[in-house]
C-alpha positions as CSV (number, residue, x, y, z in Angstrom):
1,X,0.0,0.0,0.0
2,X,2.9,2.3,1.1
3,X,4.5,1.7,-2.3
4,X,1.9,1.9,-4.8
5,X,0.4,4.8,-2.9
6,X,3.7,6.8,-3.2
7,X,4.4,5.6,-6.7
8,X,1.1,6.2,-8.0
9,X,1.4,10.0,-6.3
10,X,4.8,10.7,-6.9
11,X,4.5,12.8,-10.4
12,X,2.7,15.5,-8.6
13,X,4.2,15.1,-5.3
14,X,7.7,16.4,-6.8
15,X,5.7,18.7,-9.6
16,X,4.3,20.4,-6.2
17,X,7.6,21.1,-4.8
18,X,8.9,22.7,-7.2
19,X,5.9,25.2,-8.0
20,X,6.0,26.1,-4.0
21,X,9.5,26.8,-4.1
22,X,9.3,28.8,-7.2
23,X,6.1,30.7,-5.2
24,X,4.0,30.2,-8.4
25,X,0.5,30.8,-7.7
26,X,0.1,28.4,-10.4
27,X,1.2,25.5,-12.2
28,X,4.3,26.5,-14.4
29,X,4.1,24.5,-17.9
30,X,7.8,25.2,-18.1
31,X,8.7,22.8,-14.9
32,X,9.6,19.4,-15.5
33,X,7.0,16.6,-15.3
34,X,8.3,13.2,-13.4
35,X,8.5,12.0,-16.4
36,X,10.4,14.4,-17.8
37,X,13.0,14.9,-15.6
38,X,13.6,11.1,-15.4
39,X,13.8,11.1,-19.1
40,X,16.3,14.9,-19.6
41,X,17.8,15.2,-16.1
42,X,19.7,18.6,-17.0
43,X,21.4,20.6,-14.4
44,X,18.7,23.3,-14.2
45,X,15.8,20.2,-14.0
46,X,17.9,18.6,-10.9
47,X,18.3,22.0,-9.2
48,X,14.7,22.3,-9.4
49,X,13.9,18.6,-8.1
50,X,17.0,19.6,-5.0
51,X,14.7,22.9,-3.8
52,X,11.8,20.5,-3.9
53,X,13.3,18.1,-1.5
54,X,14.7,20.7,0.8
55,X,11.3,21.9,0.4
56,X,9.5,18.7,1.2
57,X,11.9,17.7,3.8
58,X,10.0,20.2,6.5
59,X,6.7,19.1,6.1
60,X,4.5,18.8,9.2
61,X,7.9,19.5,11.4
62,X,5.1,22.0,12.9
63,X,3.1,19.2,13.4
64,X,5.5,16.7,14.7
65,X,6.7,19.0,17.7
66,X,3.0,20.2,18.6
67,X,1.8,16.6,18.6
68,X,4.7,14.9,20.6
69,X,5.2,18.3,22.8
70,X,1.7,17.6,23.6
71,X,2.1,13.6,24.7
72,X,5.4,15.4,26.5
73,X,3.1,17.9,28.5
74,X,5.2,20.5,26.6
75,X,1.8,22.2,25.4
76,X,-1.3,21.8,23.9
77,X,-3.4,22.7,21.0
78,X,-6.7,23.9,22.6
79,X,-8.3,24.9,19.1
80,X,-11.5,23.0,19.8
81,X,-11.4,22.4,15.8
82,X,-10.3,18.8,15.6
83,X,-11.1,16.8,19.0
84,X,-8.7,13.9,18.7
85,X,-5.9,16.6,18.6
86,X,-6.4,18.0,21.9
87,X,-8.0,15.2,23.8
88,X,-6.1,12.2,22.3
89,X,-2.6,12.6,23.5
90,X,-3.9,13.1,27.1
91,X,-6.7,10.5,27.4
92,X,-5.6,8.6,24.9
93,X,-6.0,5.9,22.7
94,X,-3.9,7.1,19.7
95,X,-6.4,6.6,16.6
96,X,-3.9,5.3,13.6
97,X,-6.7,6.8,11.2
98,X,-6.9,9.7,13.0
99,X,-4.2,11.8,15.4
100,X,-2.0,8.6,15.9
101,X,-1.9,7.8,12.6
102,X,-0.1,11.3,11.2
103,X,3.9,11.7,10.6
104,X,4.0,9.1,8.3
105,X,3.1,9.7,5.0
106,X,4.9,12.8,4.8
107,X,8.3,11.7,5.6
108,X,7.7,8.4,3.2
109,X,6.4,11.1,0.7
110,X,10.1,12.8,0.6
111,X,11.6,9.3,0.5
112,X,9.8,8.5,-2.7
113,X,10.8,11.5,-4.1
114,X,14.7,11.7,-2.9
115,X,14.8,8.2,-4.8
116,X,13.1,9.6,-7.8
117,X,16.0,12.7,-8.1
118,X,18.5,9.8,-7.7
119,X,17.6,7.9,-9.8
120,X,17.3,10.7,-12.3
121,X,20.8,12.3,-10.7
122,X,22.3,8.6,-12.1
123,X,21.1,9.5,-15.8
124,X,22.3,13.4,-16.2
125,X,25.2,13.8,-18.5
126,X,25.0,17.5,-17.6
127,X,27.0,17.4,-14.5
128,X,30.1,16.4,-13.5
129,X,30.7,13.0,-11.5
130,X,31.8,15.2,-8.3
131,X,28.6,17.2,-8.7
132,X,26.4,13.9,-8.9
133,X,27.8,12.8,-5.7
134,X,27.0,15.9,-3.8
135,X,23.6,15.5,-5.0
136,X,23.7,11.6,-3.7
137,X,25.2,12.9,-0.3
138,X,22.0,15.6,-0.1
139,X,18.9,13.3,-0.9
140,X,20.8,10.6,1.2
141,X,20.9,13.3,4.3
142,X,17.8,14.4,4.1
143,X,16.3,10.6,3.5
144,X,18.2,9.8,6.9
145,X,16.5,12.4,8.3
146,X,13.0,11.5,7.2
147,X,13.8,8.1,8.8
148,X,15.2,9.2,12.2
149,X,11.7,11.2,12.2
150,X,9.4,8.0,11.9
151,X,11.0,5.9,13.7
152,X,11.4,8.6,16.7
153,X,7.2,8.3,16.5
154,X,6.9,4.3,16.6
155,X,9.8,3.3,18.3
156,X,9.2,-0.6,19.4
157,X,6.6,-1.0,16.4
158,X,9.5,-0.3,13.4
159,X,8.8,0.7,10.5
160,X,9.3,-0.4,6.4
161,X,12.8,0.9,4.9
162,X,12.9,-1.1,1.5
163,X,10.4,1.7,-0.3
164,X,12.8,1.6,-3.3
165,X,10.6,-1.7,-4.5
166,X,8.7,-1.9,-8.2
167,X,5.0,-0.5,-8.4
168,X,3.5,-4.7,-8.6
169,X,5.9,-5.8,-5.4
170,X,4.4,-6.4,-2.0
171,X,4.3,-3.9,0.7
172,X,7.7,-3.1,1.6
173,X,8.4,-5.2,5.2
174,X,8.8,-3.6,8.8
175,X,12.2,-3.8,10.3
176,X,12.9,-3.0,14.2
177,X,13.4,0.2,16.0
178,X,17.3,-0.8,16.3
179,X,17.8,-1.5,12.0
180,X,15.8,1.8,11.1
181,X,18.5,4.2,13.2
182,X,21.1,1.6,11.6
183,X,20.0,2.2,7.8
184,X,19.2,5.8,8.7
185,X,23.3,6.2,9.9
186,X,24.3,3.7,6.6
187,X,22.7,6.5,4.5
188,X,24.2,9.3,6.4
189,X,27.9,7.6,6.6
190,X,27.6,7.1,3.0
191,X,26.2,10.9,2.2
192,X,29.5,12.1,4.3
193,X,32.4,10.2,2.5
194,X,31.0,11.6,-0.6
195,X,31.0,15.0,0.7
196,X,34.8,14.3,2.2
197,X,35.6,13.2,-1.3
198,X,34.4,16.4,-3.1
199,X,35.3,18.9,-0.7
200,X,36.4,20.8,-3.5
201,X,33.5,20.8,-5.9
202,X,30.8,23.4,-5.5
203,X,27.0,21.8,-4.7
204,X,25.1,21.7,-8.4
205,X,21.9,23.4,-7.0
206,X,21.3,26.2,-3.8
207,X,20.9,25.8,-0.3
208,X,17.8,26.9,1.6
209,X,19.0,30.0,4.0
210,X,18.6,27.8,7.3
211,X,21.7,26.1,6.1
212,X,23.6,29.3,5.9
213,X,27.3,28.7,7.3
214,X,26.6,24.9,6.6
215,X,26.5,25.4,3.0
216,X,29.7,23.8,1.5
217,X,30.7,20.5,1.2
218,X,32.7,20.8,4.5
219,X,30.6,22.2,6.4
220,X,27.1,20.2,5.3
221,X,29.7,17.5,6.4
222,X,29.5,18.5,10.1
223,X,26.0,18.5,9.8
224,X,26.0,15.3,8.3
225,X,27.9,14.2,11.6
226,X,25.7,16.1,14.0
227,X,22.7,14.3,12.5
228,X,25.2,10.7,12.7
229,X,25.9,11.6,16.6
230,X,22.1,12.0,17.1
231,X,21.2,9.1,15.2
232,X,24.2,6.8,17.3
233,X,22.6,8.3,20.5
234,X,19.0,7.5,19.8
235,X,20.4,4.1,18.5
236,X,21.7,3.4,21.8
237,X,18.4,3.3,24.0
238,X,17.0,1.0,21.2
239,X,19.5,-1.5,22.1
240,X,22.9,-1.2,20.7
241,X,24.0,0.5,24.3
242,X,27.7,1.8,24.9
243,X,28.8,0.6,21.2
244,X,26.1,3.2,19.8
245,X,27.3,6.1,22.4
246,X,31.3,5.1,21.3
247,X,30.2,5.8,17.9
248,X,28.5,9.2,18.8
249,X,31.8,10.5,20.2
250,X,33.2,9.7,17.1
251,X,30.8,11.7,14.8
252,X,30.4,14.3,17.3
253,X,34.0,14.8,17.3
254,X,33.5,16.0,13.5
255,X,30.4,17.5,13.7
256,X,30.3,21.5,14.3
257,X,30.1,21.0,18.2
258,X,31.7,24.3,20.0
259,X,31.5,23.0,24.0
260,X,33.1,25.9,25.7
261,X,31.7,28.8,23.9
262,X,28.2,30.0,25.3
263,X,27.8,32.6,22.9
264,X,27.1,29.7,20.0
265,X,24.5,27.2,21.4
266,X,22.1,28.4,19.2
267,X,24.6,28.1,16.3
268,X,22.9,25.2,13.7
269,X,21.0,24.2,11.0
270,X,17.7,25.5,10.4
271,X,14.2,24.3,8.6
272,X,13.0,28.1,6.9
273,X,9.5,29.2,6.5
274,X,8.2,31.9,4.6
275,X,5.3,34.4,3.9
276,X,5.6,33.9,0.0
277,X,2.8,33.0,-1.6
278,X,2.9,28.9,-2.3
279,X,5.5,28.6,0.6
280,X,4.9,27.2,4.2
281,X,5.0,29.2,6.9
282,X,5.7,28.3,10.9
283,X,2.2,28.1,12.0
284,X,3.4,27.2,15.4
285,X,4.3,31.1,15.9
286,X,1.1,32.1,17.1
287,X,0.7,35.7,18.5
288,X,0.1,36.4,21.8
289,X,-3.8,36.8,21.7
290,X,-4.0,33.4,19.8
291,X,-6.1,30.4,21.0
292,X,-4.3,27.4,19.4
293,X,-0.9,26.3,20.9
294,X,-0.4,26.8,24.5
295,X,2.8,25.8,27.2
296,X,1.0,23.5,29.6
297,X,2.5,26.3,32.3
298,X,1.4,24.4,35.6
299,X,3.5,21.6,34.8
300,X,6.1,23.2,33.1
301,X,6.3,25.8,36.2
302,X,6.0,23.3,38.5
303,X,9.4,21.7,37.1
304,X,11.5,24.9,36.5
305,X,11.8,26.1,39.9
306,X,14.7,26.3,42.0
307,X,14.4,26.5,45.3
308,X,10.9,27.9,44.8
309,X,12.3,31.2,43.7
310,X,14.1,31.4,40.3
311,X,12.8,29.7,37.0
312,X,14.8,28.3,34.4
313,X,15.3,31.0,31.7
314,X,14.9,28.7,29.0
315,X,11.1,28.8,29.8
316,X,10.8,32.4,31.0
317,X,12.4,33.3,28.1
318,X,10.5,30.9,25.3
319,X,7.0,31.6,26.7
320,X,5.1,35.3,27.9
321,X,1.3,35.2,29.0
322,X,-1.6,35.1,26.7
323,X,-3.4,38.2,26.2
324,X,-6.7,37.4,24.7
325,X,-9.6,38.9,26.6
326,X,-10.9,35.4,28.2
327,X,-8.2,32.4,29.3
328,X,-8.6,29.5,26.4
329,X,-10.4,26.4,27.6
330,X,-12.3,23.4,26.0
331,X,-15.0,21.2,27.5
332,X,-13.6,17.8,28.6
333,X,-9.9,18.9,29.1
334,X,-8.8,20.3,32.6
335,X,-6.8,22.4,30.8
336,X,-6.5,26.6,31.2
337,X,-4.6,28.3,28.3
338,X,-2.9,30.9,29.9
339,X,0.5,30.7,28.5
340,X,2.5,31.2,25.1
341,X,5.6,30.4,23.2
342,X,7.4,32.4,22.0
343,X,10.6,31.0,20.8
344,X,9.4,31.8,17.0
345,X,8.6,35.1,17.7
346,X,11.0,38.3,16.4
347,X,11.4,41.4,18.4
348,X,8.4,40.2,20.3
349,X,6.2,39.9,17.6
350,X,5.0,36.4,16.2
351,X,7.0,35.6,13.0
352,X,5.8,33.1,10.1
353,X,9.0,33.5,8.8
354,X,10.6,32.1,11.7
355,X,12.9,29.5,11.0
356,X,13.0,25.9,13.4
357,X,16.3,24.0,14.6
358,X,16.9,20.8,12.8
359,X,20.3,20.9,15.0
360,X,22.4,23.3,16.9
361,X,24.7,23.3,18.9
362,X,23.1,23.0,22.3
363,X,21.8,19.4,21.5
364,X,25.3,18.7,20.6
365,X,26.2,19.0,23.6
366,X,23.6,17.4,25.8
367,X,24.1,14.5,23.1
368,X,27.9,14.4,24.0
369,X,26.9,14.2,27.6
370,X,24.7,11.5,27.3
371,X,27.7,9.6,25.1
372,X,30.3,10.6,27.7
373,X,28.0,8.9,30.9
374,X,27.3,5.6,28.8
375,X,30.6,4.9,26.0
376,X,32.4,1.7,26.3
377,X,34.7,3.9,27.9
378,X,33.2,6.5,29.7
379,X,34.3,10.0,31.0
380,X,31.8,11.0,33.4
381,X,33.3,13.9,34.7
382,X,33.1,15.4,31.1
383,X,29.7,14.2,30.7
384,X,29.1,16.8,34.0
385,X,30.9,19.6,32.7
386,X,28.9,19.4,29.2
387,X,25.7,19.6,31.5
388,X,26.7,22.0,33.9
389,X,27.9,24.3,30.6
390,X,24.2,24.0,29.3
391,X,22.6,24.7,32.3
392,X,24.2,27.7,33.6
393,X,24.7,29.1,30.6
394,X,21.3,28.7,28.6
395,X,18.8,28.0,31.7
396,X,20.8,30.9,34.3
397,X,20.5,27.8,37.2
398,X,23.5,26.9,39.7
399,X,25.4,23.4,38.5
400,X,23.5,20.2,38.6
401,X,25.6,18.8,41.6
402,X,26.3,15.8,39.6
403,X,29.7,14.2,40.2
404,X,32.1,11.2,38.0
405,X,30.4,8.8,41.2
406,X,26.7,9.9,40.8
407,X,24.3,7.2,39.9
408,X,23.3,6.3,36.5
409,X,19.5,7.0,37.5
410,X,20.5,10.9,38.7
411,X,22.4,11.3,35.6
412,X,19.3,10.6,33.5
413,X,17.4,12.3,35.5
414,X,19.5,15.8,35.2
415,X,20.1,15.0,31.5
416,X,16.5,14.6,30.8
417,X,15.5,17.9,32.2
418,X,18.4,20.0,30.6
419,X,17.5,18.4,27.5
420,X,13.8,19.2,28.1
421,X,14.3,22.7,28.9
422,X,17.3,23.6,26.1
423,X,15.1,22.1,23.3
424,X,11.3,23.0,24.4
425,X,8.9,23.0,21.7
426,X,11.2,22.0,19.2
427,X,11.5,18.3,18.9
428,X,9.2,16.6,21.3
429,X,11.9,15.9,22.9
430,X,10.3,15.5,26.6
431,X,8.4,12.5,25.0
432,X,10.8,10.8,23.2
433,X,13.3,11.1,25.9
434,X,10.7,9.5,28.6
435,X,10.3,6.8,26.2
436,X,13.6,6.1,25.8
437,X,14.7,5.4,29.4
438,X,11.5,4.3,30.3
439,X,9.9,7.1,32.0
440,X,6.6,7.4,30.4
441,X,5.3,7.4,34.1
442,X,7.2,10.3,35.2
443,X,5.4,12.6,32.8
444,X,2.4,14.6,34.6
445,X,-1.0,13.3,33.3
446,X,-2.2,16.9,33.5
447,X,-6.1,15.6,33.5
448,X,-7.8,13.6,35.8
449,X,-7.9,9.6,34.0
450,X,-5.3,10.7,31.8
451,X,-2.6,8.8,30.0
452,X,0.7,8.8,28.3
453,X,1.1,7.5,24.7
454,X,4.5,5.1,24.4
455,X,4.1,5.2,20.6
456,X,2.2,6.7,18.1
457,X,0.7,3.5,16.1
458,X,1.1,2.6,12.3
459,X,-1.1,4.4,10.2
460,X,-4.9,2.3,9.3
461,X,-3.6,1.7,5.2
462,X,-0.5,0.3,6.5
463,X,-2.0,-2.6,8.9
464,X,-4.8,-3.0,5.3
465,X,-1.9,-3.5,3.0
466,X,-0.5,-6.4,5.2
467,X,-4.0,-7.7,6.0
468,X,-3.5,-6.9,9.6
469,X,-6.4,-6.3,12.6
470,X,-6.7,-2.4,13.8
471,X,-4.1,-1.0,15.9
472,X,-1.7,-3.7,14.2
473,X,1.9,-4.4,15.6
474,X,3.6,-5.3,12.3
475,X,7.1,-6.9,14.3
476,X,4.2,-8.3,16.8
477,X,5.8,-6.2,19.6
């Protein structure tokens, strides 16, 4: 079903990419169909079909870090247009034909199309065979991407990665949790030796501006390896353990981390939005007076404090108080809207324009923290320092007083909230994070008979394609 449905849709899936890059208001006869550019891939064709999947690769990012903020107790979407999105991920159970089911065809949907420009990359005569392989190392990036992003949603369940197959072959098969992040860091290992072989050739097609400083061969390398480091990391609580965090260190090591230098933790690569006609825009910056997305602020408050006095700046400083006339509240959900982010807002003012961290530099170094605790060979006192760094210097709070002999279970906790706090309302990292150290429990219900989602299910068309019941568990997990 997966296959057939992205094959049959591919043609105007890519088509679509490139007219909302180019801001058409309509459909320009002079872009290439699929079949065309398959059948003349010239240089200007492929740079079209390269803007398309940078284009593609942030779709529903806003949707992915409302819905798992919201499972996280981040914040919630109190619209009160579309009741599984508000009462779902707090009463649960996911519906995978309704809010459970989303981030899926999406990311599957830039797949198909990342395959499509390579295969079409492999039949242009009109670049050189250095460009070619930057073009490789790009769709193989951002399809390693696309993968770390489903699996981060179904976890134990796993998901299909052999969506290269022919229209007539059977729905591709589900692998585990532990071989997606393992194809995922194939296809970024492999996209990085291409770029360390061809650090000399120029990329055959333009970078979005949220890769600004990260837009040579070089230095889309170190992203490469930031991505790598995360992917290793994540890998690790699936099951590879201290190999996985070894490996991290590794990539991290030539990623663009900058540990010691507070002024850059925001420094990274960024997913753009725009107000251009055609283009997408970052929905999730909602003015103050807005009654959509919301910080859940009695739990968030509740967590920030220190010593009942001082809040972590990370939250005072990513969220300001509603000012519509009446608090924002919906029937069924013990939930009072009083608080906003603001973390895409510029110079106080919501911003559609404003852009969303794929990676920076504060991750890095919570991820190298994480690594340092749990390698085959760990240094724990580093591990502390990287933490403490983040903390004082991005949430204004006194060190962790974490030491080399602390137990693993403090250091997870202390490494959970830093990371909660440094990437709120970014990632859904809160959720992820509980899931992956088994701390689904720990999260605040926030309503009475409340629950915590451990996974977002597979998608209703995927359990019909393999003849499976409702609520289907293709690895039988």
């Amino acid at each position: 079903m997966l296959n057939k449905y992205l094959r049959a849709t591919g043609a105007t899936l890519i088509l679509g990419t490139f007219v909302a890059c180019a801001n058409f208001d309509v459909t320009n006869p002079n872009q290439p169909t699929l079949d065309d550019l398959l059948a003349s891939p010239t240089r200007a064709k492929l740079s079209a079909a390269a803007t398309g999947l940078f284009s593609r690769s942030r779709s529903e990012i806003t949707s992915f870090i409302w819905r798992l903020g919201s499972m996280g107790r981040e914040g919630i979407n109190l619209a009160g247009n579309n009741q599984p999105d508000y009462q779902e991920p707090y009463f649960g159970p996911l519906s995978p034909s309704g809010f459970g089911g989303a981030l899926w065809q999406s990311r599957y949907a830039l797949i198909r199309d990342a395959n499509t420009y390579l295969d079409a990359l492999g039949r242009s005569g009109d670049l050189s065979s250095g460009e070619k392989a930057l073009g490789q190392a790009m769709a193989e990036t951002l399809k390693g991407l696309a993968f770390m992003y489903i699996i981060e949603t179904r976890a134990k369940l796993g998901a299909p990665v052999d969506v290269g197959r022919a229209i007539e072959a059977a729905p591709a098969p589900f692998v585990t949790e532990d071989s997606v992040y393992g194809y995922a860091i194939g296809l970024l290992n492999d996209a990085y030796t291409k770029l360390q072989a061809n650090t000399a050739v120029a990329f055959p097609f333009p970078l979005p501006p949220g890769y600004s400083g990260f837009d040579t061969p070089a230095t889309f390398g170190q992203f490469v390896r930031a991505l790598t480091a995360k992917a290793y990391v994540l890998r690790a609580t699936a099951g590879c353990g201290a190999a996985c965090y070894t490996s991290a260190l590794t990539a991290l090591n030539a990623s663009f981390i900058d540990p010691a230098n507070a002024g850059q933790l925001q420094k990274g690569v960024y997913f753009n939005f725009s107000n251009a006609a055609g283009d997408q825009g970052n929905d999730l910056s909602e003015p103050l007076d807005g009654v959509r997305y919301f910080a859940d602020s009695l739990i968030l408050y509740q967590k920030v404090q220190f010593n009942g006095l001082t809040p972590d700046r990370r939250l005072t400083s990513k969220t300001a108080g509603a000012t519509a006339d009446a608090p924002q509240t919906i029937a069924g959900v013990g939930i009072t809207g009083t608080l906003k982010f603001t973390n895409y807002f510029t110079n106080g003012l919501s911003d559609a324009s404003h852009p969303i961290p794929i990676i920076k530099n504060e991750e890095l170094i919570l991820l190298r923290a994480e690594a340092e605790w749990f390698a085959s060979t760990p240094n724990k006192t580093q591990a502390v320092t990287d933490l403490n760094f983040v903390r004082t210097n991005s949430g204004g709070l006194p060190p962790t007083g974490l030491t080399a002999a602390s137990s693993d279970a403090a250091f997870i906790t202390a490494l959970l909230y830093e990371r909660e706090f440094s990437l709120l309302w970014e990632q859904g990292t809160t959720w992820i994070d509980a899931r992956r150290f088994n701390r689904l429990s720990t999260i605040p219900l926030g309503v009475t008979n409340g629950s915590v989602p451990a996974v977002m299910p597979v998608p209703v068309a995927e359990c019909s394609a393999r003849r499976l019941p409702g609520n289907c568990s293709p690895l039988g997990s």
